[in-house]
Structure formats: structure tokens, C-alpha cells
PyMOL Python script that loads the backbone (N, CA, C, O; Angstrom):
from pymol import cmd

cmd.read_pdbstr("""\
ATOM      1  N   UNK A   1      19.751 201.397 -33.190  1.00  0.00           N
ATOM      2  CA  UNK A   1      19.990 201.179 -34.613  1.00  0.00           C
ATOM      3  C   UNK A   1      21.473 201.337 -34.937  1.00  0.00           C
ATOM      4  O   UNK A   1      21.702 202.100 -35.876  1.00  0.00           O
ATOM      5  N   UNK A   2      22.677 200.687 -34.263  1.00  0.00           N
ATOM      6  CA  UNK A   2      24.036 200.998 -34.393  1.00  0.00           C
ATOM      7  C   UNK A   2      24.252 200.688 -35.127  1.00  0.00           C
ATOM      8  O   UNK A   2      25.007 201.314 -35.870  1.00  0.00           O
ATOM      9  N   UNK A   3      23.590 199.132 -35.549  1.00  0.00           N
ATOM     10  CA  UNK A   3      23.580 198.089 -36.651  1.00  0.00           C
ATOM     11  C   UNK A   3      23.513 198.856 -37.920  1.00  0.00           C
ATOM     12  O   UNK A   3      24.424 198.662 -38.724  1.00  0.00           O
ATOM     13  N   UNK A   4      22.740 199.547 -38.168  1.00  0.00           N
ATOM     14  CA  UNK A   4      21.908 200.202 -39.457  1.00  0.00           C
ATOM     15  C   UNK A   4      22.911 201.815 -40.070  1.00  0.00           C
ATOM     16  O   UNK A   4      23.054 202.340 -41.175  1.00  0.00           O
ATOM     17  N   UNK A   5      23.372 202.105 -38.794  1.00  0.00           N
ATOM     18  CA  UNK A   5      24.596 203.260 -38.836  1.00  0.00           C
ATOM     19  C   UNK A   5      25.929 202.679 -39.698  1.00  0.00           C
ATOM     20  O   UNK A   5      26.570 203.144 -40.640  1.00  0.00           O
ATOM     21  N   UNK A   6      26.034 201.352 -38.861  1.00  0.00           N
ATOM     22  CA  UNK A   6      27.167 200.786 -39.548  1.00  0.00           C
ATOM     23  C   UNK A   6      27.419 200.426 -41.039  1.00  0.00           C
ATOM     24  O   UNK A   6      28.353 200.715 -41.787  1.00  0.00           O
ATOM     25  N   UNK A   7      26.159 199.623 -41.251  1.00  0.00           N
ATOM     26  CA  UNK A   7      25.768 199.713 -42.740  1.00  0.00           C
ATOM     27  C   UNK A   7      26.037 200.802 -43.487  1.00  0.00           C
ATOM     28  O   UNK A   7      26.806 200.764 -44.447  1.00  0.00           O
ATOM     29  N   UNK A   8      25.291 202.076 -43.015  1.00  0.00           N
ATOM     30  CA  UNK A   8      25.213 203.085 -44.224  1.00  0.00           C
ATOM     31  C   UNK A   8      26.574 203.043 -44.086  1.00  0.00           C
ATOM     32  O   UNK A   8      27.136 202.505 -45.040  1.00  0.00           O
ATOM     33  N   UNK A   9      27.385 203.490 -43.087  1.00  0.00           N
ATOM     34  CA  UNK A   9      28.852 203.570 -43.052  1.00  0.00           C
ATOM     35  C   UNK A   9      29.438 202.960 -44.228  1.00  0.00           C
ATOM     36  O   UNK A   9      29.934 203.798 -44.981  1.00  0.00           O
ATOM     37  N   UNK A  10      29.545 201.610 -44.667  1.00  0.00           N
ATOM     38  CA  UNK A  10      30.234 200.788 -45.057  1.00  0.00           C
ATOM     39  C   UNK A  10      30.056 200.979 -46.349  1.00  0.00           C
ATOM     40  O   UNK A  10      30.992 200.959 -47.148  1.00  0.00           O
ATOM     41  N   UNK A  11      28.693 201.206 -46.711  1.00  0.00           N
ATOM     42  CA  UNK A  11      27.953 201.705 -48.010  1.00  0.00           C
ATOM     43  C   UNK A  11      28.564 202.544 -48.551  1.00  0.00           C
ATOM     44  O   UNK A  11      29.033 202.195 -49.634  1.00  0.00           O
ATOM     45  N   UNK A  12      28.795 203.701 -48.191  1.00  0.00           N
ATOM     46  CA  UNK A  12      29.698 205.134 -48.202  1.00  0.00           C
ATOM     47  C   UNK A  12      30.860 204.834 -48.246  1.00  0.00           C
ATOM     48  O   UNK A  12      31.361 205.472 -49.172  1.00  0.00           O
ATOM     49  N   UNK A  13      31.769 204.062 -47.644  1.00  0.00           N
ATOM     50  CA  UNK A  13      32.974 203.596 -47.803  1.00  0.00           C
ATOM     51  C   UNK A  13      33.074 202.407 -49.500  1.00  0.00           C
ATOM     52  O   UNK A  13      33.833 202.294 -50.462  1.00  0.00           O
ATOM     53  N   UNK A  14      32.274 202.000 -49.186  1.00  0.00           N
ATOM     54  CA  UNK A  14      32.197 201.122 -50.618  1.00  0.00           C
ATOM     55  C   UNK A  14      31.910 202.170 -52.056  1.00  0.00           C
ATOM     56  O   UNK A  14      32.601 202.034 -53.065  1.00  0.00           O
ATOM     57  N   UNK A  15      30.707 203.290 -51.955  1.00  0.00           N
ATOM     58  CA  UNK A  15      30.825 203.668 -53.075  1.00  0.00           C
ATOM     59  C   UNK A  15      31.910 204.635 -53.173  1.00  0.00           C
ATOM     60  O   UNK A  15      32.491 204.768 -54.250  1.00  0.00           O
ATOM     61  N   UNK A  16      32.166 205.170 -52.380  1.00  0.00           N
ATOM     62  CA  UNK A  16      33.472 206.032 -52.207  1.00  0.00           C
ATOM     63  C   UNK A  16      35.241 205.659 -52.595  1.00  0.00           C
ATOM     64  O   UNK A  16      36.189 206.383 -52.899  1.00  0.00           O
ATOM     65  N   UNK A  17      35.136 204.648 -52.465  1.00  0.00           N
ATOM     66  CA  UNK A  17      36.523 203.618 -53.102  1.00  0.00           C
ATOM     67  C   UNK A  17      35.936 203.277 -54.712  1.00  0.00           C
ATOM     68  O   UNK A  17      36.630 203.572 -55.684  1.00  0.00           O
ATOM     69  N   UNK A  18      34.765 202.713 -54.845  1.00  0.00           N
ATOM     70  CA  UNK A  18      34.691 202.195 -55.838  1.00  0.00           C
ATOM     71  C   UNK A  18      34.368 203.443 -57.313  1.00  0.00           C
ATOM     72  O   UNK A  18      34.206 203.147 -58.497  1.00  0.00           O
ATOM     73  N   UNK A  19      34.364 204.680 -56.745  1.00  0.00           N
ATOM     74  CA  UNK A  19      34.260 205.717 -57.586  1.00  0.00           C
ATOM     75  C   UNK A  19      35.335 206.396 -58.075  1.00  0.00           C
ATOM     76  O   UNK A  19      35.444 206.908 -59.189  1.00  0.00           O
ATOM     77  N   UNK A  20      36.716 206.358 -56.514  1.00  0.00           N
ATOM     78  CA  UNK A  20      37.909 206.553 -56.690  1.00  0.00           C
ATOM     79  C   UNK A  20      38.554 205.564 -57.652  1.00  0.00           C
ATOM     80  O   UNK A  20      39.499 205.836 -58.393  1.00  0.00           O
ATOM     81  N   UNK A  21      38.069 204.636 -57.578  1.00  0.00           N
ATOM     82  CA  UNK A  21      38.667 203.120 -58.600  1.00  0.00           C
ATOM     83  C   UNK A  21      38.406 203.743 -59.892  1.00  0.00           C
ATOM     84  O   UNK A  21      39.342 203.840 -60.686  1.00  0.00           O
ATOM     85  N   UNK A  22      37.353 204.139 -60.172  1.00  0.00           N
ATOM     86  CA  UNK A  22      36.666 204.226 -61.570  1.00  0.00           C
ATOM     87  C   UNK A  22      35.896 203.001 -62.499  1.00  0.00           C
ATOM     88  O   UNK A  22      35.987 202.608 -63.662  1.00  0.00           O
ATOM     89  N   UNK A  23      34.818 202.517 -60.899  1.00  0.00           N
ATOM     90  CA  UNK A  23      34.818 201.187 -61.107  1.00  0.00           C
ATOM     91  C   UNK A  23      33.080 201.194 -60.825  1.00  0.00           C
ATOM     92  O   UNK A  23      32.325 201.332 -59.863  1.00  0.00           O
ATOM     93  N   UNK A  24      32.946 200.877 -62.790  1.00  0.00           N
ATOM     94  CA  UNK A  24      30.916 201.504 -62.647  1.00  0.00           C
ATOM     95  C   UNK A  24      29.948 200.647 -61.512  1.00  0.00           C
ATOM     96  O   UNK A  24      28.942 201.000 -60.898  1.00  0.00           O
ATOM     97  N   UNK A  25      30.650 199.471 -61.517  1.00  0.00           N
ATOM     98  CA  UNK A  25      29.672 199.145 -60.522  1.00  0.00           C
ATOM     99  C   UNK A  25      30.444 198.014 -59.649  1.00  0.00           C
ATOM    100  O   UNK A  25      31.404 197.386 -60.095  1.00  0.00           O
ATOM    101  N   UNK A  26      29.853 197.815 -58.221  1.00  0.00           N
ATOM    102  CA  UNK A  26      30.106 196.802 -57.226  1.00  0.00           C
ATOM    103  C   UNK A  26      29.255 195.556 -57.143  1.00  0.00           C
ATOM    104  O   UNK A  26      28.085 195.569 -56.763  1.00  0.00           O
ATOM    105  N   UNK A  27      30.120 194.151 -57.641  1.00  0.00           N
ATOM    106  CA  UNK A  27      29.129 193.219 -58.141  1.00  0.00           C
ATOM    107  C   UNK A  27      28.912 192.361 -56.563  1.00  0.00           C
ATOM    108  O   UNK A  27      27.850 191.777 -56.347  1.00  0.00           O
ATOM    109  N   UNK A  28      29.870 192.371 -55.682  1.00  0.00           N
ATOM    110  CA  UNK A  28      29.936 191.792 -54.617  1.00  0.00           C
ATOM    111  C   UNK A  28      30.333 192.395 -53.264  1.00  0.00           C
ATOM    112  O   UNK A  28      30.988 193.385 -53.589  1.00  0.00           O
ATOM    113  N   UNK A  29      30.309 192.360 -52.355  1.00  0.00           N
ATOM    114  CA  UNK A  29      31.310 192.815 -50.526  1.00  0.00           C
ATOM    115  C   UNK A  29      30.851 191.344 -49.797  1.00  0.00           C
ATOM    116  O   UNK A  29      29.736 190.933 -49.475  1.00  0.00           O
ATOM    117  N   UNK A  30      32.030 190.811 -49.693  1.00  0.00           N
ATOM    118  CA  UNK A  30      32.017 189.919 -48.306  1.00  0.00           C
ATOM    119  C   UNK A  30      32.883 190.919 -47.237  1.00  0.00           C
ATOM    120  O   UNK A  30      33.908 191.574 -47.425  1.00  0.00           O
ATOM    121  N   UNK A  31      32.117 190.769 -46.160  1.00  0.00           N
ATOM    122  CA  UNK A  31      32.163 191.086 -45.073  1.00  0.00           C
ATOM    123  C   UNK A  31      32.443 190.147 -43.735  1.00  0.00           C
ATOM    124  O   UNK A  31      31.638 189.220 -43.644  1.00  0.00           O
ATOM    125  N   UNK A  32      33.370 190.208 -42.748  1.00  0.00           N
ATOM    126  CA  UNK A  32      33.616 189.364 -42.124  1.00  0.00           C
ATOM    127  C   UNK A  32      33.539 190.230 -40.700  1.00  0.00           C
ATOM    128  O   UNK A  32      34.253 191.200 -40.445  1.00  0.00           O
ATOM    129  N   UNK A  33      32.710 189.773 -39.996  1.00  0.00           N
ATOM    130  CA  UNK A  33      32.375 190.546 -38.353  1.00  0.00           C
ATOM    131  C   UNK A  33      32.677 189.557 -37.631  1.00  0.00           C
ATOM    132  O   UNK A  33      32.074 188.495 -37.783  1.00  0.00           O
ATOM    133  N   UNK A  34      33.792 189.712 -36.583  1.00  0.00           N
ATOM    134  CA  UNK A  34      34.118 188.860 -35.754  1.00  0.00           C
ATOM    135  C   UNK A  34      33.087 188.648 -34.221  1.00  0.00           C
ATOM    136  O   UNK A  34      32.189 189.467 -34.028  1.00  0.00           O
ATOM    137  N   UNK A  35      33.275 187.714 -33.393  1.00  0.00           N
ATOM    138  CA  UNK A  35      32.261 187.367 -32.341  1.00  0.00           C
ATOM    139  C   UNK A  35      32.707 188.990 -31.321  1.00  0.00           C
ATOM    140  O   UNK A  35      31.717 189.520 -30.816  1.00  0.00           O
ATOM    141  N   UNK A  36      33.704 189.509 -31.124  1.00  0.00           N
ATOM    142  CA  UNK A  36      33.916 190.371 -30.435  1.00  0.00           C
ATOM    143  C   UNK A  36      33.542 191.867 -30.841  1.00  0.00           C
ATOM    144  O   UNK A  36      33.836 192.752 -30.037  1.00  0.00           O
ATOM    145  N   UNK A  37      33.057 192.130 -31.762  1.00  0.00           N
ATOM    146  CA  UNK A  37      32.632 193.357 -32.225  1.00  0.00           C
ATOM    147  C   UNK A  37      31.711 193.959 -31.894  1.00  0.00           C
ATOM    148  O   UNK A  37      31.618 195.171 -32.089  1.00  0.00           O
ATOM    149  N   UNK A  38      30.935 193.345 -31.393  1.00  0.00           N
ATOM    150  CA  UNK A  38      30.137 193.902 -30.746  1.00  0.00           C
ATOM    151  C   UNK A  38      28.632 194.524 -31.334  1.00  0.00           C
ATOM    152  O   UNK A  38      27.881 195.438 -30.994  1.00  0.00           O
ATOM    153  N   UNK A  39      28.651 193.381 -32.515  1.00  0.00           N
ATOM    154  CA  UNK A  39      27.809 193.837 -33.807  1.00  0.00           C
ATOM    155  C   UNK A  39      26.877 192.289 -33.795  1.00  0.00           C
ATOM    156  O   UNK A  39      27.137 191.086 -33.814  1.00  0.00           O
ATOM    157  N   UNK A  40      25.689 193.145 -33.752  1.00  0.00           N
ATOM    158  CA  UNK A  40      24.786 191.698 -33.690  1.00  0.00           C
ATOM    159  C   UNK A  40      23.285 191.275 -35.048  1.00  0.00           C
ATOM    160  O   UNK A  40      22.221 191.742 -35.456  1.00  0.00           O
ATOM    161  N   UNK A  41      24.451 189.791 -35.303  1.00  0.00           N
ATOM    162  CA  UNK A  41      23.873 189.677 -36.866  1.00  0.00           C
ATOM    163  C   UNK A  41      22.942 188.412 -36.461  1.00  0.00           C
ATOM    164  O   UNK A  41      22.231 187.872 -37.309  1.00  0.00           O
TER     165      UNK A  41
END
""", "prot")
cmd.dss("prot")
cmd.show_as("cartoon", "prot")
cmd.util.cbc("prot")
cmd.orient("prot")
């Protein structure tokens, strides 16, 4: 489940910036995972 680690990760990083922003809510995240990452979508 590295996949699913990574997520929450990113999640946490997203509400964590977007709280420091002072920013009530996150309407979008594009995300860009390259072929070498080693992350399988």
C-alpha cells in the first residue's frame, strides 16, 4: 500500500499549506507523477 501512504502524505501536505495560506478550502491539485517514480497509477 505505498500508493495509499503517498496519498495520505500529499493530503497532509495539501491541508497543511492550505491552512498556513488561510485558504478555507482546496477547490483543485493537479498532480504530475513521472514514468520513473516508481508510483503505479
Amino acid at each position: 500500500m505505498h500508493e495509499m501512504s503517498l496519498c495520505e502524505s500529499i493530503m497532509q501536505i495539501i491541508e497543511d499549506e492550505a491552512q498556513r495560506q488561510g485558504f478555507e478550502r482546496v477547490i483543485r491539485v493537479r498532480l504530475e507523477i513521472g514514468r520513473l517514480s516508481g508510483v503505479e497509477i
